[in-house]
C-alpha positions as CSV (number, residue, x, y, z in Angstrom):
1,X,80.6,81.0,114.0
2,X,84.3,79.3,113.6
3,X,87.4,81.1,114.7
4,X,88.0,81.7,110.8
5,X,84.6,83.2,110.2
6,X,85.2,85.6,112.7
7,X,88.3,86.4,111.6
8,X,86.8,87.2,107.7
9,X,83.7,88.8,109.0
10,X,82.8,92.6,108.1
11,X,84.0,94.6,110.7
12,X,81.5,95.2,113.6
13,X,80.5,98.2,115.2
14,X,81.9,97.5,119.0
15,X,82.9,99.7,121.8
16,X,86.6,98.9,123.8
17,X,86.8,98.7,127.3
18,X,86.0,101.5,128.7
19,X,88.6,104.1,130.0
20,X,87.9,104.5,133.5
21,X,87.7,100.6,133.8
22,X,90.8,98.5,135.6
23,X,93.5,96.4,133.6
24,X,95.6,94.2,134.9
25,X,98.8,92.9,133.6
26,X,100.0,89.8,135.0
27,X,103.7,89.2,134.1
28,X,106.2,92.7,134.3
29,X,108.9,91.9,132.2
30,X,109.8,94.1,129.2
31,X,106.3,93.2,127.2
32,X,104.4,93.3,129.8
33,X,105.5,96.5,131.2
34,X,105.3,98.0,127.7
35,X,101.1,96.6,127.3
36,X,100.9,98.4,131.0
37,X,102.4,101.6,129.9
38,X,99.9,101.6,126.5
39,X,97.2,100.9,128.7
40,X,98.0,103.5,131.3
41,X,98.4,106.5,129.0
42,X,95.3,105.7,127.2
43,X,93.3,106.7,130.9
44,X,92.9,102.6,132.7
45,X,94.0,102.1,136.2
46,X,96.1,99.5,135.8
47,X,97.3,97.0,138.4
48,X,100.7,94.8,138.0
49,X,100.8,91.4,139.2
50,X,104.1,89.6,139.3
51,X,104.5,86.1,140.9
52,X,108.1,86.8,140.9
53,X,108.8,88.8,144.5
54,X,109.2,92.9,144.3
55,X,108.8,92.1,140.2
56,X,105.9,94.1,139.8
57,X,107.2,97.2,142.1
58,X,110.7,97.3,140.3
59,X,107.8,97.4,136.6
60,X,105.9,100.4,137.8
61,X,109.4,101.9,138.7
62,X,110.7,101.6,135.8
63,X,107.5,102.4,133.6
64,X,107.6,105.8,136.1
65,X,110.9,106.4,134.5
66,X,110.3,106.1,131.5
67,X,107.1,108.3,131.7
68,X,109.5,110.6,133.3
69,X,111.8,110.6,129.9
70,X,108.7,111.3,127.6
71,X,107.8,114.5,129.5
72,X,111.5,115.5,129.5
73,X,111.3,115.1,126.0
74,X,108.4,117.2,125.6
75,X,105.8,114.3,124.6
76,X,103.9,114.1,127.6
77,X,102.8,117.2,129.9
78,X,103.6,116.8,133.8
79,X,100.4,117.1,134.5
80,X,99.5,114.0,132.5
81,X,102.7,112.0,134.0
82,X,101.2,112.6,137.4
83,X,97.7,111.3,136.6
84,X,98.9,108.2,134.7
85,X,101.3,107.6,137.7
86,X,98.3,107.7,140.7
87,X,96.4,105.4,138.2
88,X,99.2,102.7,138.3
89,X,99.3,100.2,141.0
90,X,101.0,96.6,142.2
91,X,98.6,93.5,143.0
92,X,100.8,91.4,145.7
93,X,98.1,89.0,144.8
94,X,95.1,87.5,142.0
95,X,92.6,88.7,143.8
96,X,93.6,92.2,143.8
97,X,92.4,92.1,140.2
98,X,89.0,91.2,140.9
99,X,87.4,94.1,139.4
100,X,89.5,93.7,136.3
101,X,87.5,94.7,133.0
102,X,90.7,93.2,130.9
103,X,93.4,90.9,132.0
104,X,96.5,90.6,129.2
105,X,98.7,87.8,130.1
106,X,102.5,88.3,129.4
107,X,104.5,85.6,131.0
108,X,106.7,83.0,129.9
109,X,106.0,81.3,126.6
110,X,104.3,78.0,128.9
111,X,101.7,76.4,127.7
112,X,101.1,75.2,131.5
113,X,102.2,78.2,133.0
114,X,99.8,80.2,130.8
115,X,96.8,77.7,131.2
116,X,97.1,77.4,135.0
117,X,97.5,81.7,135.5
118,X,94.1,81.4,133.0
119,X,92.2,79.0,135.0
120,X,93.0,80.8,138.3
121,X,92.2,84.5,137.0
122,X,88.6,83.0,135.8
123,X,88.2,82.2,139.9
124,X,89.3,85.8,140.8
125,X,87.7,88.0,138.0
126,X,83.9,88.7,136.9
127,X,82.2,86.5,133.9
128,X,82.8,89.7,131.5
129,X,86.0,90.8,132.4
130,X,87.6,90.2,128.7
131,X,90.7,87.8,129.3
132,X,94.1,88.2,126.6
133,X,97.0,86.4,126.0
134,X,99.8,88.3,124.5
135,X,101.4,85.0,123.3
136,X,103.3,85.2,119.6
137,X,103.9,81.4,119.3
138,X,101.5,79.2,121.3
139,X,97.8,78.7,119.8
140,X,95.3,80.7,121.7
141,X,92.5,78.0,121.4
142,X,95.1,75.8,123.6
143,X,95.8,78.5,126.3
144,X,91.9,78.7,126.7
145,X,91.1,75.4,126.2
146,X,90.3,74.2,129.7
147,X,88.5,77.4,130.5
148,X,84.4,77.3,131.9
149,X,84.1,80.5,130.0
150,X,86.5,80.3,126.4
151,X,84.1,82.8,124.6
152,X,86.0,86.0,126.4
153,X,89.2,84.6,125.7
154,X,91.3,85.9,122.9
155,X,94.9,86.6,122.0
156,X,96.4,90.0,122.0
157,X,99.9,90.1,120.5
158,X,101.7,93.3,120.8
159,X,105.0,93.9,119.1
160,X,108.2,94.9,121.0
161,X,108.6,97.7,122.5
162,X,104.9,98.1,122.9
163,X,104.6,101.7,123.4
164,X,106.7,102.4,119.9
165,X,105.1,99.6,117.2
166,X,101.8,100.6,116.4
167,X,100.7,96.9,115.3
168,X,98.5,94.2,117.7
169,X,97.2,91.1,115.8
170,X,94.0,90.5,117.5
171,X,93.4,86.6,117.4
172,X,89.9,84.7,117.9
173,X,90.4,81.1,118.7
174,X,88.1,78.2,118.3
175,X,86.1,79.1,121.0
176,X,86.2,83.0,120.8
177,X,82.8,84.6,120.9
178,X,82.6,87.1,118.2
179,X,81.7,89.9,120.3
180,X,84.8,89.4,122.5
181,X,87.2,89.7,119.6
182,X,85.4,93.0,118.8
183,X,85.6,94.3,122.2
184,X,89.3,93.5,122.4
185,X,89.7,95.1,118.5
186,X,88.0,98.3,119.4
187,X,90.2,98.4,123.1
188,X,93.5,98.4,120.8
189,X,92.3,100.8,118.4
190,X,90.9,103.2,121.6
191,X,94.7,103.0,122.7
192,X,96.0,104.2,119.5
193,X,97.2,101.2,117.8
194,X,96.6,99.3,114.3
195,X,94.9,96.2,115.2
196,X,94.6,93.2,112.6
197,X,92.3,90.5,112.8
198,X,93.5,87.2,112.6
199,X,92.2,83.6,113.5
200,X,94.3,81.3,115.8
201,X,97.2,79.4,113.1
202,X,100.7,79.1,113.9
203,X,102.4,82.1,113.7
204,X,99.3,84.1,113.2
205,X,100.2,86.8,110.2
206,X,103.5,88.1,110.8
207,X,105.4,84.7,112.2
208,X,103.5,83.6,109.8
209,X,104.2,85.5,106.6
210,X,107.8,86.1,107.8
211,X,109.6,83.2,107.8
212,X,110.7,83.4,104.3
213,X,112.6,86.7,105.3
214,X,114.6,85.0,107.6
215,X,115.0,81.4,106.2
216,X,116.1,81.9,102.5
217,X,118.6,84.1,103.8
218,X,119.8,81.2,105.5
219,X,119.4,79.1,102.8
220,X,122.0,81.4,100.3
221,X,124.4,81.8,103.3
222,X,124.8,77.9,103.8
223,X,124.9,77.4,100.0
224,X,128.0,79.7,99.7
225,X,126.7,82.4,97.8
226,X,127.3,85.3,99.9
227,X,128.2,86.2,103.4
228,X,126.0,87.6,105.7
229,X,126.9,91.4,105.3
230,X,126.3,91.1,101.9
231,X,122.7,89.2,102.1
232,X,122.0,91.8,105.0
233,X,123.2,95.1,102.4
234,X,121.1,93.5,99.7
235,X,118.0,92.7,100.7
236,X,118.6,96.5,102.8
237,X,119.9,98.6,99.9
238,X,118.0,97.0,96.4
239,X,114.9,95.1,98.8
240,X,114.1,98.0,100.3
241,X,114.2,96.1,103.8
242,X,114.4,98.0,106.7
243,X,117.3,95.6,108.5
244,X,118.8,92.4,107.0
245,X,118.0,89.6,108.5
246,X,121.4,88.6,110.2
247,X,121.0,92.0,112.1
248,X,117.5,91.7,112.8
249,X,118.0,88.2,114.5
250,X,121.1,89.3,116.2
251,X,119.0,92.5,117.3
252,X,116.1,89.9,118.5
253,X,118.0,86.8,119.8
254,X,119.0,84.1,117.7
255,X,117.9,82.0,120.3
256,X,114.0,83.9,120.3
257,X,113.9,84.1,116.2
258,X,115.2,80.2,116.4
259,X,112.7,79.0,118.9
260,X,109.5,80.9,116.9
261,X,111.2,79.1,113.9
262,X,110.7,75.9,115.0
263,X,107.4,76.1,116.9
264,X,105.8,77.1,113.5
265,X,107.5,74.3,111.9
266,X,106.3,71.7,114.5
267,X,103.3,73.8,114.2
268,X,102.8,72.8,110.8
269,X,104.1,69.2,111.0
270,X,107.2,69.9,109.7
271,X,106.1,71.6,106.4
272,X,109.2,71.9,104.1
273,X,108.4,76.5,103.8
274,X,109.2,76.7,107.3
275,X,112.1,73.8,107.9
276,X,114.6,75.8,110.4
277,X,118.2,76.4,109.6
278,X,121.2,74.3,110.7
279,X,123.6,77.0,110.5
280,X,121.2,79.2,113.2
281,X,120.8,76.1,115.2
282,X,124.6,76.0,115.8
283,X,124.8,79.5,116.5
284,X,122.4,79.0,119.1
285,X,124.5,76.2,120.8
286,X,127.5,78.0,120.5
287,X,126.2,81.0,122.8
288,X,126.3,83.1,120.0
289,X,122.8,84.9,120.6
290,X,123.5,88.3,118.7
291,X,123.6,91.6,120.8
292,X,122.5,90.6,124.6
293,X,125.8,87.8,124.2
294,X,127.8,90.2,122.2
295,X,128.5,88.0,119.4
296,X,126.1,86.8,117.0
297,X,126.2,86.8,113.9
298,X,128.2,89.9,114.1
299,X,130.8,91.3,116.6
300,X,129.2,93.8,119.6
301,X,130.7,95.8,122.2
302,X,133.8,98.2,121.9
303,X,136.2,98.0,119.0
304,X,133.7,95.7,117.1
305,X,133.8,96.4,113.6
306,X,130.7,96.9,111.6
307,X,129.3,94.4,109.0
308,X,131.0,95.3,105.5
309,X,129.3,93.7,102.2
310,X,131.5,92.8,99.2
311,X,131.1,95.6,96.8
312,X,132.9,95.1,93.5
313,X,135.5,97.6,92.8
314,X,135.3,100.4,89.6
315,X,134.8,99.2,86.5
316,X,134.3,101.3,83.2
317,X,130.7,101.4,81.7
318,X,129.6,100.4,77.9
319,X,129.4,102.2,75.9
320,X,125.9,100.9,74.3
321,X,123.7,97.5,75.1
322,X,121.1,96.1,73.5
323,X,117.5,95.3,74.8
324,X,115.6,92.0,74.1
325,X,112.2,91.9,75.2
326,X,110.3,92.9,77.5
327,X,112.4,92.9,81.2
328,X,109.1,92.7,83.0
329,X,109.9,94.3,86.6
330,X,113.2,95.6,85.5
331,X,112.0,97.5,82.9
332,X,112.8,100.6,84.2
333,X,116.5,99.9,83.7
334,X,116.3,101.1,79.7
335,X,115.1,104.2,81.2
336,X,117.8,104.7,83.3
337,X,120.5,103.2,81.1
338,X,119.8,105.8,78.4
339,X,119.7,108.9,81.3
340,X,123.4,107.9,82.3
341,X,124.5,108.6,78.7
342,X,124.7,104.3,77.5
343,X,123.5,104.0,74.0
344,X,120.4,101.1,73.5
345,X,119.8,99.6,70.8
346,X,116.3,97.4,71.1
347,X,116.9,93.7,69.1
348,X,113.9,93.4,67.0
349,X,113.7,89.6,67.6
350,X,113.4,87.9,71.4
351,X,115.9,85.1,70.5
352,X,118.9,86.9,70.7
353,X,121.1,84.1,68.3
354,X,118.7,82.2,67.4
355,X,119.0,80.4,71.6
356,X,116.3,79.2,73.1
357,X,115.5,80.9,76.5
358,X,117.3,79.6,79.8
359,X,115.6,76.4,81.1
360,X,112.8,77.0,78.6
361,X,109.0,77.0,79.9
362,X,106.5,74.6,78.6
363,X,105.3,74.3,75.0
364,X,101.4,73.0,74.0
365,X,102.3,68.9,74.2
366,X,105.4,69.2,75.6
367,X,107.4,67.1,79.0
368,X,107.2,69.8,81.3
369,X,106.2,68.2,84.7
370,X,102.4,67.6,85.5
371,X,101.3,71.2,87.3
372,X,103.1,73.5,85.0
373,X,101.6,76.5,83.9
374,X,102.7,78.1,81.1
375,X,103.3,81.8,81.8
376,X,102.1,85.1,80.1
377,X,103.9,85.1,76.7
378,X,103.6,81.8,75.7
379,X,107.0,80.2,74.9
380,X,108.8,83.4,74.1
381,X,112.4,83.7,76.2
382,X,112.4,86.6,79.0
383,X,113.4,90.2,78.4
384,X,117.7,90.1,78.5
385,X,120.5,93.2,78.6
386,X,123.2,92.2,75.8
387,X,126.7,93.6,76.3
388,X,129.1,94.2,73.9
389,X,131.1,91.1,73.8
390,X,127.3,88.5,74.1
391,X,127.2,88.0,77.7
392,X,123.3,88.7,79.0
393,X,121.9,90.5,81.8
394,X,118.5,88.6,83.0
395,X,116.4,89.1,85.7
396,X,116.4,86.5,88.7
397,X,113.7,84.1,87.9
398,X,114.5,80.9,90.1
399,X,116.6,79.0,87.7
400,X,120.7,79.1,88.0
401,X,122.7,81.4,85.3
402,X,124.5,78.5,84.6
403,X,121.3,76.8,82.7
404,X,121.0,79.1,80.4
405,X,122.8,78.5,76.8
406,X,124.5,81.5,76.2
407,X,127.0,83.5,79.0
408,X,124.3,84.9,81.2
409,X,124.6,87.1,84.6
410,X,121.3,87.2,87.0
411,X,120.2,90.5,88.4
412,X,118.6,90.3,91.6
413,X,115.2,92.3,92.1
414,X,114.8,95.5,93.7
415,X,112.0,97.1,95.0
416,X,112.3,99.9,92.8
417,X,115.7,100.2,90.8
418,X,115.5,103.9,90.6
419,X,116.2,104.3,94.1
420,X,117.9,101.2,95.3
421,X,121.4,102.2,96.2
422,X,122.8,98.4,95.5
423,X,122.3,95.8,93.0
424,X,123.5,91.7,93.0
425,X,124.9,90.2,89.9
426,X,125.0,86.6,89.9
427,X,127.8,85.2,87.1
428,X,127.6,81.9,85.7
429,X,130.4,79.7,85.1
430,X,130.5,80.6,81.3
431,X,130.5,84.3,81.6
432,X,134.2,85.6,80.9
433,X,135.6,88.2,83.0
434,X,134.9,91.0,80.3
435,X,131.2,90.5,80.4
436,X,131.4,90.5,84.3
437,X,133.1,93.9,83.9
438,X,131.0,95.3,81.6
439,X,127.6,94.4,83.9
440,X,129.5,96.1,86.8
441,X,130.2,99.0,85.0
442,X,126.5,99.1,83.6
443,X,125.1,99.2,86.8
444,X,128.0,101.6,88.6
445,X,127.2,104.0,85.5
446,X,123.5,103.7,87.3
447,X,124.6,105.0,90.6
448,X,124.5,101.5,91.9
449,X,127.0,99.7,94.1
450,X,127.5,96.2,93.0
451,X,127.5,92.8,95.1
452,X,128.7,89.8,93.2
453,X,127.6,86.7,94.5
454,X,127.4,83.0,93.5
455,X,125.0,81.3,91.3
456,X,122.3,80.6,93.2
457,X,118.7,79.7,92.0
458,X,116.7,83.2,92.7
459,X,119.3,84.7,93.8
460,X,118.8,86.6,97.3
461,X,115.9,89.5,97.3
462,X,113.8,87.6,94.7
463,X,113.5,84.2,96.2
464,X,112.7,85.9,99.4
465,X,110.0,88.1,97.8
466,X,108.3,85.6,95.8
467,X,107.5,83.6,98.8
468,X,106.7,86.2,101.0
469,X,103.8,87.0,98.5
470,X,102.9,83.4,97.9
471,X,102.6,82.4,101.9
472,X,101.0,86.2,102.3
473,X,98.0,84.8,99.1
474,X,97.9,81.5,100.9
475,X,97.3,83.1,104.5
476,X,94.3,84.9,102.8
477,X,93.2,81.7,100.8
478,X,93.0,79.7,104.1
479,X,91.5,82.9,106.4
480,X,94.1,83.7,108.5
481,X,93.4,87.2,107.5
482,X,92.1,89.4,105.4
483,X,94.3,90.7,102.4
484,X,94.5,94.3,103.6
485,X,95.2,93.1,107.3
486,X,97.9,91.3,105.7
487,X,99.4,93.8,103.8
488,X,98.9,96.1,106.9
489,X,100.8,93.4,109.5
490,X,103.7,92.8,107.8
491,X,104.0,96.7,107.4
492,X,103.4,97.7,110.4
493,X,105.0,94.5,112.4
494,X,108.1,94.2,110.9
495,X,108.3,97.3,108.7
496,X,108.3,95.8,105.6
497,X,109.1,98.5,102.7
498,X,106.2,97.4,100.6
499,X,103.1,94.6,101.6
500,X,103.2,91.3,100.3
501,X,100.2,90.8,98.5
502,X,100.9,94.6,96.7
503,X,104.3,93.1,95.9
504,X,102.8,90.4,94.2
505,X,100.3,92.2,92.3
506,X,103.1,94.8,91.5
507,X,105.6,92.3,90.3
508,X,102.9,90.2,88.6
509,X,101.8,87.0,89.7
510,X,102.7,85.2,87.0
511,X,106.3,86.0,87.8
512,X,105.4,85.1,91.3
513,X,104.5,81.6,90.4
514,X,107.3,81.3,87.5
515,X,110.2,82.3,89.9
516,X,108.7,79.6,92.7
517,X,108.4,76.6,89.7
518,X,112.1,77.0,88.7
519,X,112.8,77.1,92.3
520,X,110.8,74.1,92.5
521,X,112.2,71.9,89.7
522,X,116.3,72.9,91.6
523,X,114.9,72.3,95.0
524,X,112.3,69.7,94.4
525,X,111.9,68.7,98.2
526,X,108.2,71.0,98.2
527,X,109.9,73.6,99.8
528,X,109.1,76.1,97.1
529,X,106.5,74.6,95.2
530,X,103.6,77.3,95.1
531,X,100.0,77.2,96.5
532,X,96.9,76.6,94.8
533,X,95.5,79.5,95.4
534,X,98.8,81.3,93.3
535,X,98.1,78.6,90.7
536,X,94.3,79.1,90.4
537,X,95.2,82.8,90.3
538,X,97.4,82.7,87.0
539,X,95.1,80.6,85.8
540,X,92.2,83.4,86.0
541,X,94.6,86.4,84.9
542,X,95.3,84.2,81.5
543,X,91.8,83.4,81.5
544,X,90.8,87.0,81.5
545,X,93.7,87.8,79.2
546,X,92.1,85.3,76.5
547,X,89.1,86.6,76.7
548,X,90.1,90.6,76.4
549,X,92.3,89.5,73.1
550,X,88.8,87.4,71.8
């Protein structure tokens, strides 16, 4: 059975290792003490081991302090404390782990240093003590690779802190025996965390699926379209995200978010979806690592001032707008138009003036570009918001304002526009500074705050949304994971407001793949162009779609 099989495999019935059994941590620095505290409170001895002199003492001091803090804060009885602290010992040496049933490896991100601990440990332990690298960027199948015994090998990947994030991807490499990968998934689940299943690709699910969070971000702050507070209050207050980005790599490292960056890149042979960002590179070199420097992105320390988006001033609301079409995922918006007291009129045609839609979408015989795939709808234009005075509110959908024929403003996505707090509005060139006004006030009649920013091709939350769900449909496609592992990572991992293959299927695929072709045909480098698997999927929702209307 291949790593992937594995990986795709019902789930079977398994039990962890057991609680009385020993585990060792080798490496004590803030992961590896936080695997030993997870470890310890779920009933192991555990032993340390530290090559690092008086490392693995000053760990269990610290992880006795902090055991100390959860009973002060009424999580943990004393009585507990005290038995998790006599099960907790140092190793001044290997062998002291000899009667290890589970060895998790947290040192530094080597592929030598993590081989050589490997091949060492399989001298010192038994032939089924389980062996487990907690490694986020190297390949598991590499680390055990020079192993006699690579079946008991597999990679456990915590998330940081340990004891707090309730996700571990649990990864089979080439050579992982199936039983192994249960044994370690049933150990994670006996310490009360979520574990995922995953087979041994670059990034595994969350590096994986991630990158778009971080990199388009990027990508609309070196095009000029908005300043980091802004992309961060955005993609926070109408994505639904958790952090922004900018504060999220500043709360990592730049130079840790960076380096994962890039070792998935190389990973993939310098695939265009994961390319790394120049302007992060030369915050990096500029000793600008976020909040352990004091400067990243933002200012730390005292008298730093806090990130502050642009947010358009007042501006008075219409008094009545008319609807064309159907606004697909912000549909919602007539609803809540008409509850602030805004007249709509509906248009009973969907060619508002006779214009053609923005960028148009291809017609039976036409020149679209070989790979096209005409969307839901046929050749009808998307839903728009008219305001008095014939500028158009449309929905983000990949393509710049500016190529539409009539004065248009781009709305970015929101997760739900009922709740989100914040909404971008994207002008082009030909929109006058009436119809700007009147959009503001629309959406400040809403409750919403307003960000304007540049015209830029999808805008910020929905280019980053469309190809989270597109690299999540691809992972699945190519058995990195199953769907609802997915779905549960990138939740779980990086607290994601919604999964991305829900996403998709909320926003509608179709849209999915729309918003990444027009990204496509402005950014034709491959960058955006959209899987097969999202293709072959529009392909069977029209399919189905036909064959309900025959």
């Amino acid at each position: 059975m291949t790593d992937i099989e594995a990986v795709t495999a019902p789930d079977r019935p398994s039990a962890g290792v057991p609680a009385g059994r020993t585990v060792a941590v080798v490496g004590t620095g803030t992961m590896g003490q936080g695997i030993a505290q997870v470890a310890l409170l779920a009933g192991h001895p555990v032993r340390l081991y530290d090559v690092a002199p008086g490392a693995a003492r000053a760990a269990a001091s610290a992880i006795g302090g902090r055991l100390d803090r959860l009973v002060a804060k009424g999580r943990l009885s004393a009585d507990a404390r005290d038995a998790a602290a006599g099960r907790l010992h140092t190793a001044a040496d290997l062998a002291e782990l000899a009667d290890a049933a589970l060895v998790v490896e947290a040192v530094a991100e080597r592929l030598d240093v993590k081989r050589e601990l490997f091949a060492a440990l399989e001298k010192t332990v038994a032939d089924d003590c389980l062996l487990a690298t907690n490694t986020s960027s190297l390949s598991v199948t590499a680390v055990a690779g020079a192993l006699r015994l690579p079946g008991r090998f597999v990679g456990l990947h915590f998330f940081n802190p340990a004891p707090l994030l309730p996700l571990v991807e649990v990864v089979s490499g080439h050579a992982t025996d199936p039983a192994a990968a249960d044994r370690a998934y049933a150990t994670a689940a006996a310490w009360g965390k979520t574990p995922v299943r995953c087979a041994d690709t670059p990034g595994f699910v969350v590096n994986r699926v991630a990158r778009p969070f971080y990199a388009e971000a990027l990508r609309v702050y070196e095009e000029r379209a908005a300043d980091p507070a802004t992309i961060d209050a955005v993609l926070r207050e109408s994505g639904g995200f958790r952090m922004g980005p900018f504060e999220l790599t500043d709360l990592i490292g730049q130079d840790v978010n960076e380096a994962v960056t890039r070792s998935v890149w190389d990973a993939f042979f310098q695939d265009p979806r994961f390319t790394p960002s120049l302007a992060q590179r030369r915050l990096v070199e500029s000793g600008r690592l976020g909040r352990k420097s004091g400067q990243g992105w933002y200012a730390y320390g005292e008298g730093a001032q806090g990130p502050v988006p642009a947010t358009a001033a007042p501006a008075p609301a219409p008094q009545a707008v008319t609807v064309h079409g159907d606004l697909g995922p912000a549909a919602v918006l007539v609803e809540l138009i008409e509850a602030a007291g805004i007249t709509v009129h509906r248009a009973e045609s969907r060619r508002p003036g006779g214009i053609e839609p923005p960028g148009g979408v291809e017609l039976p015989g036409g020149n679209e570009p070989p790979g096209r795939i005409e969307p839901p709808g046929g050749n009808e234009p998307p839903g728009r918001i008219e305001l008095p005075g014939g500028t158009f509110v449309a929905l983000a959908d990949g393509q710049a304002a500016d190529l539409a024929e009539t004065p248009t403003i781009h709305l970015d996505l929101a997760l739900d526009y009922r709740t989100a707090t914040r909404v971008a509005l994207a002008p082009a060139a030909a929109v006058p500074a009436a119809g700007l006004v009147a959009a503001t006030g629309l959406f400040q009649a809403l409750g919403k705050q307003v960000s304007v920013i540049a015209d830029v091709p999808g805008m910020i939350v929905a280019r980053t949304v469309a190809m989270l769900a597109d690299l999540a449909l691809d992972a699945v496609r190519r058995g990195v994971a199953s769907a609802e592992d997915v779905d549960t990572a990138m939740k779980l991992g990086v607290n994601y407001p919604r999964g991305p293959l829900a996403w998709g299927e909320e926003l509608g695929w179709p849209w999915v793949l729309e918003t990444l072709l027009n990204l496509h045909d402005e950014y034709p480098t491959g960058r955006y162009a959209p899987s097969q698997e999202l293709r072959r999927r529009v392909v069977r929702l029209r399919a189905g779609e036909e064959g309900e209307r025959s």
